[in-house]
N, C-alpha and C positions, 0 to 999 in steps of 0.2 A: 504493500500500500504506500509507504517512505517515497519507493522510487516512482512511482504510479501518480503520484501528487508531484515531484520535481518534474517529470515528464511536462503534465497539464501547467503547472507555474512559469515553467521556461516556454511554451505557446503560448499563453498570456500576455507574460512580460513582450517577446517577440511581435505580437501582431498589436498590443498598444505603445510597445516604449520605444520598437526599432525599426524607423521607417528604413533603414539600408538592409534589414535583411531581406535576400534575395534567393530562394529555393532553388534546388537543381532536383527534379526531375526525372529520373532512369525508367524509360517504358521498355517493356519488351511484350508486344501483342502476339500472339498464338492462335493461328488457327489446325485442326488435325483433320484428319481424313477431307479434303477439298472435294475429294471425290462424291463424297454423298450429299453433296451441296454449302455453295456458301452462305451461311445468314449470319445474324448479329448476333443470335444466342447461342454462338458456336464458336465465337470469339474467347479467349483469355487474355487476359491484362495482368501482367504483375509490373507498381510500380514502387520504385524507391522515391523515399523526397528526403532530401537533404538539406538542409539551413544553419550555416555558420551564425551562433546566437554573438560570440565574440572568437577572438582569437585561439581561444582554450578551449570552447566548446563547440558543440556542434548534434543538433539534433537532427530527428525526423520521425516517417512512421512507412513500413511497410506492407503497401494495399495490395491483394489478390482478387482483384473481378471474376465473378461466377464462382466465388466459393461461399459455401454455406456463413465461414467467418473471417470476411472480407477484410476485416485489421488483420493482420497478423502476428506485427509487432510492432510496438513503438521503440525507436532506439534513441540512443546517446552516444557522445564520444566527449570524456574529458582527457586533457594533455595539462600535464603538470610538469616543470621541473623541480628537481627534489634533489639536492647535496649535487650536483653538478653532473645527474642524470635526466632522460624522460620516463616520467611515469603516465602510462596510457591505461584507461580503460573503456574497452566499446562492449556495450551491454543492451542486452534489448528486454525490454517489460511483452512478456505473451497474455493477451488475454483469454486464450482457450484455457491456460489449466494454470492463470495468475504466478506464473513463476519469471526468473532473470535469469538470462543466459549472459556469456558470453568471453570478454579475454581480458586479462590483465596486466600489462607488459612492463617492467622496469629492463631498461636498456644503460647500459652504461658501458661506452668505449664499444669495444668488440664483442662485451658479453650482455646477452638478451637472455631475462628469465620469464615465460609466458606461464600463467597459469590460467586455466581452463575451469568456471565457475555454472553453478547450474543451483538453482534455489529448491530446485525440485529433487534433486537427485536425493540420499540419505546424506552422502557425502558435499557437502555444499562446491568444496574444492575438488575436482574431478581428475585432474591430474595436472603435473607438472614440467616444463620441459625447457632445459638449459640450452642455449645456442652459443658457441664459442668459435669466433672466427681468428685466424690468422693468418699472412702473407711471413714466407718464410722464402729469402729468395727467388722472389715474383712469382711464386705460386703458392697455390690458395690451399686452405686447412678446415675444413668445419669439422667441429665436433659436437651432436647432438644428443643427448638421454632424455627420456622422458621413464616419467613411473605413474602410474593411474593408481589411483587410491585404493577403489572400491576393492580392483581382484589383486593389487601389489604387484602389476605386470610392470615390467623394466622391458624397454624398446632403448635401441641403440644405435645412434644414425649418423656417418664417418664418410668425411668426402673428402678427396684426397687429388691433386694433379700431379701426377708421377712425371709428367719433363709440360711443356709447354703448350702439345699436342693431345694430351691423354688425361681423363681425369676419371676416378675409382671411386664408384658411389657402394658402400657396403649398409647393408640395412639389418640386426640381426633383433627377433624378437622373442621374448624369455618364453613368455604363455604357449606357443608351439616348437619354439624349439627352432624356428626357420630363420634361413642366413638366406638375403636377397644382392646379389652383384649387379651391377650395370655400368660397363665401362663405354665412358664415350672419346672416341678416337678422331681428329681430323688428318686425312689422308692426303690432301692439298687445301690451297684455297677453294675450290671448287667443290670437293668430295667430304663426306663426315658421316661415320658408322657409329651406330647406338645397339649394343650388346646387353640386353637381360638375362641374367637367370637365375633362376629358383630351382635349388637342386632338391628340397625338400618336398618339393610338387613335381617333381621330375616335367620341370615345363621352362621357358624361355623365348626369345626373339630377337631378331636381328631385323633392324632398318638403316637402311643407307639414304644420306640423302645427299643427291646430285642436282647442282647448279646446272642448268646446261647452257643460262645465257643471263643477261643481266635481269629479265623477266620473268622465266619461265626455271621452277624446280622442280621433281619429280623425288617421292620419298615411297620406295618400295618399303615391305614390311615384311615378314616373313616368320610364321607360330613355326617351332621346332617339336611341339608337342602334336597339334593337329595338324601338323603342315599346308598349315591355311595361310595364303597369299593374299595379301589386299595393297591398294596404292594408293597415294595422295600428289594432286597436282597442283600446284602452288603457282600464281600467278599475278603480275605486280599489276596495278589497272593507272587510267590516269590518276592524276590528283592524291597520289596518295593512299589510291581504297588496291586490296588485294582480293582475290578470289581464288577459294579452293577447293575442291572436288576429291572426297575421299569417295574411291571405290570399295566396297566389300563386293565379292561376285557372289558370293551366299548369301548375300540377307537384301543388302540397301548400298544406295547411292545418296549423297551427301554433297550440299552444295553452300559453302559459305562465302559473303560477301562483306568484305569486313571497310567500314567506312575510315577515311583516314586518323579521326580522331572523335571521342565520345558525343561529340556533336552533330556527325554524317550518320545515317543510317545505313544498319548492320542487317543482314537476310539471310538467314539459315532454311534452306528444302531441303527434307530426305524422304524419300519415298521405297519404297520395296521394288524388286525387282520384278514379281511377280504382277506388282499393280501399282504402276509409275503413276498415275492418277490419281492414286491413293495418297497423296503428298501430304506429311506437314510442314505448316508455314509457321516461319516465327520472325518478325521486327523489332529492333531494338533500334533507341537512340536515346539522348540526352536532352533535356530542355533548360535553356535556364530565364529565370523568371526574375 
């Protein structure tokens, strides 16, 4: 309720006290199956709105159209400095089940400590996870831990660039026991290979992706477990917008239309293979008010 009344306080204050505050907006509209007709009542809307109350803060509230409970949540963001670090927290008030999610961040120099909050859960703090960056001879060092409270699972997450070309992402997680690799390699300017695998799921994949001109890349993919193939075509457009086209040959086709900046409008169609008609559509862009 605390945070529930700061939420409604800081809109008050905002729409009598602060003529400069000025909203932003994030629509992204959805329609699915086009095929069985398009109307209004087939439309989805989820929109974010954002408004800088001052410097430090920063609200809003985010709506879903055609949902039984159209608020979703109201959020926040305050930014503090604290002993000559940032202290962040973005948290959102749910009104389905009156609980606060959300993240905690104190940052200081190279090291970032997130904790992950939920009022609903038993454990209010849900888990914790250290970020520790370093440049050690012009390449890069992260070291990641997290532990979750509730089950005392310890995850372990080590990125590593072994010369100037190569960098070793290791993932290993206590609760199964599983060790995940992905090594990524540039071959030239032009060439760059992405190595997964998970030898504890006896599965993994290889994608390469090739330049082939200042426009146009091509990013083959390749499952080692099912030896399933799929492609992605990458395409620079004027102005700034890019467009890309992931094949799968088994399921769907995928087409994205990405605007140059949060302000141009973004187009996502995927359709099945089986029944290209059957398409969903989805728009996104930015407004600012």
């Amino acid at each position: 309720m605390q945070f529930r009344s700061l939420i409604v306080a800081l809109a008050l204050g905002v729409a009598y006290g602060n003529n400069s505050f000025r909203p932003t907006v994030k629509a992204n509209i959805g329609h699915s199956r086009v095929a069985d007709g398009v109307g209004v009542d087939k439309l989805s809307a989820d929109l974010e709105v954002r408004g800088d109350v001052n410097d430090d803060v920063q609200i809003g509230v985010d709506y879903n159209h055609g949902s039984d409970s159209p608020i979703r949540a109201f959020v926040t963001r305050v930014s503090q400095r604290l002993n000559g670090a940032d202290a962040r927290a973005d948290l959102e008030f749910s009104p389905s089940d009156n609980s606060i999610r959300g993240d905690v961040t104190y940052t200081s120099g190279d090291n970032e400590l997130l904790a992950k909050v939920n009022s609903a859960a038993s454990d209010v703090v849900e888990s914790v996870e250290l970020t520790r960056k370093q440049v050690v001879n012009g390449l890069n060092f992260v070291f990641r831990p997290k532990y979750s409270i509730a089950d005392k699972n310890l995850e372990l997450e080590t990125s590593a660039d072994l010369d100037e070309n190569t960098n070793l992402l290791v993932k290993v997680n206590q609760r199964d026991g599983s060790a995940d690799f992905e090594v990524k390699h540039r071959v030239d300017d032009d060439t760059r290979v992405f190595v997964n695998a998970q030898p504890t799921a006896n599965t993994g994949s290889v994608e390469i992706e090739r330049r082939l001109d200042n426009e146009n890349t091509i990013k083959p993919r390749f499952d080692l477990n099912s030896k399933h193939l799929s492609c992605s075509w990458v395409r620079k457009l004027q102005e700034g917008r890019q467009a890309t086209v992931n094949v799968d040959p088994d399921n769907s086709v995928e087409l994205d239309i990405e605007g140059s900046n949060d302000k141009d409008w973004s187009v996502n169609v995927k359709a099945p293979w089986d029944n290209m008609k059957n398409a969903d559509v989805s728009l996104n862009r930015q407004f600012q008010f």
